[in-house]
C-alpha positions, 0 to 999 in steps of 0.5 A: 352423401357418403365421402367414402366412395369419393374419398376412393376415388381420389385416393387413386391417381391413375397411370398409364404404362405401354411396354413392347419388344421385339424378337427376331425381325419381320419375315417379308413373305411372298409365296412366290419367293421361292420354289419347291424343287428348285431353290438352294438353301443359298438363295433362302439364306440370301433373301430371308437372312438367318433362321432363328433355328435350324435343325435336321429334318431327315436327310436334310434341314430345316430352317425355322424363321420367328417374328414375336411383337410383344405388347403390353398395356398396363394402368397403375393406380397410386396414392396422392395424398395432396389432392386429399388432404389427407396425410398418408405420405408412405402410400405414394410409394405404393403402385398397383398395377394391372397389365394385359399382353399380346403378341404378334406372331409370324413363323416360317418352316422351310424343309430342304433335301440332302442337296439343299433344294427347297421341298416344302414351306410354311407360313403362318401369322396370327396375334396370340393373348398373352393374358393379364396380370396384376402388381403391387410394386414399391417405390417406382418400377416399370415391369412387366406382370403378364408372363411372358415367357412362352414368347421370351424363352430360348429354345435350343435348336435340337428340341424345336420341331 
């Protein structure tokens, strides 16, 4: 029987890594929180806080309210060179990792008139893949290797919408 594959196998110690974050805070969403055509911005403001963005929307506003739960799960595989025996010290400084992220996603529009009176809403709430990545890092890092930018990225109040 060939040693190689066991050589291999052993030559990789496995470790697990869970990285998560949290923008914006959950939107507690009931539909029949608000009415269209009567409730006041104020009200909006009093229940649900501040939106993570606000623009103009015709005459009026809008208010844009965010949750991303963002979740990643990595496994990283490294060189142990005493349950070997064999002496290849410089390859415990080596790690390679693959990592798979998703996000948990909840978004509120809320159009108000010139007066401020609600006139339409949305809310929506799904999970989106956020794919894979894979890293080779040296001595010990935790960080992420999926992109996670699309969720991460600040986006100035005049270009949403």
């Amino acid at each position: 029987m060939s040693r190689r594959p066991l050589l291999l196998l052993l030559l990789c110690a496995a470790g697990c890594t869970v990285l998560r974050s949290e923008i914006g805070s959950p939107i507690a969403w009931d539909e029949s929180l608000f009415e269209e055509g009567e409730t006041h911005y104020r009200a909006v403001l009093e229940k649900l806080g501040a939106p993570l963005r606000v623009g103009r929307y015709a005459d009026g506003v809008a208010f844009l309210y965010e949750y991303f739960y963002v979740k990643e799960g990595q496994i990283g595989l490294s060189y142990n060179g005493e349950e070997l025996g064999v002496d290849y010290q410089w390859l415990e400084w080596i790690k390679f990792s693959f990592g798979r992220g998703s996000a948990d996603r909840q978004a509120l529009v809320m159009i108000f008139d010139g007066d401020g009176t609600l006139q339409s809403e949305s809310f929506v709430a799904w999970d989106q893949d956020l794919g894979s990545g894979f890293s080779l890092q040296f001595i010990v890092e935790a960080g992420s290797v999926v992109d996670t930018s699309a969720v991460r990225t600040w986006v100035d109040p005049n270009e949403w919408g």
